[in-house]
N, C-alpha and C positions, 0 to 999 in steps of 0.2 A: 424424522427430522425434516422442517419445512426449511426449505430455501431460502427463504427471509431470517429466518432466525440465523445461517448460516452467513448471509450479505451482515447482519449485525454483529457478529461476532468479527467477522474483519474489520469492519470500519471502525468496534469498537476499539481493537488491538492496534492498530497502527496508530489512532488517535490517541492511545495512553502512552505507545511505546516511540513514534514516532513525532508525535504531537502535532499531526496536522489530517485536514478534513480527506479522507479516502473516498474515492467514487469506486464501486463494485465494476469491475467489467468484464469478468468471466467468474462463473461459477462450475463446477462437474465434480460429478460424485466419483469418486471410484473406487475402486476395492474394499480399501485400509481406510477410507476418511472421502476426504473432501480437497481439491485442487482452486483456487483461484486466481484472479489476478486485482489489481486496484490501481489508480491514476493517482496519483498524489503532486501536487506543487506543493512545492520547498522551495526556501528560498535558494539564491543562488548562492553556492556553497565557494564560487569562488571569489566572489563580490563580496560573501560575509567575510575571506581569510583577509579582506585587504583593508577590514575594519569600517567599510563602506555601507550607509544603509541605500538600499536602491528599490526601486518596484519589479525588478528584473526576478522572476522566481522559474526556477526549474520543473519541467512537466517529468517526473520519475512514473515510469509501471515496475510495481514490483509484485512477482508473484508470490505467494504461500502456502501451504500447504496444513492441512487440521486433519486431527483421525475423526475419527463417528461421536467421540462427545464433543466436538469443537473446540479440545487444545489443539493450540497451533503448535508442530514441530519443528516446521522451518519456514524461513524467509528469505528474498534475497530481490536486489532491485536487477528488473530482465536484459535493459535494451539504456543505450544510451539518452541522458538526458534532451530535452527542447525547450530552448527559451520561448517565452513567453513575456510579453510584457503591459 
């Protein structure tokens, strides 16, 4: 399995599941699969609850986890949000 194919399978998953552009920024093989992390901005989730549309988007890392065929098993966002604007 090449590393690139792995950077694609995340960016492709978060963009179907999360629907926004993923930047890869850690990859590591281990054991059972595959470990990563990605950058994603979204918008700002508290801006959207107040029906407001803003340029204001939240910087999320969220890591994942894939076994050796590149299903993902888990996800989860690591570290608190950074605005951005």
């Amino acid at each position: 399995m090449k590393i690139e194919e792995v950077e694609k399978a995340i960016t492709d998953f978060f963009k179907s599941s999360l629907g926004g552009k993923a930047k890869v920024i850690k990859i590591v093989k281990s054991q059972d699969g595959w470990t990563g992390e990605a950058e994603i901005y979204e918008e700002s989730s508290f801006i959207k609850s107040l029906g407001l549309s803003t340029r204001v988007q939240d910087r999320n890392i969220y890591g994942i986890k894939l076994t050796d065929t590149l299903e993902v098993v888990s996800y989860a966002r690591k570290e608190e949000s950074v605005k951005e604007e």
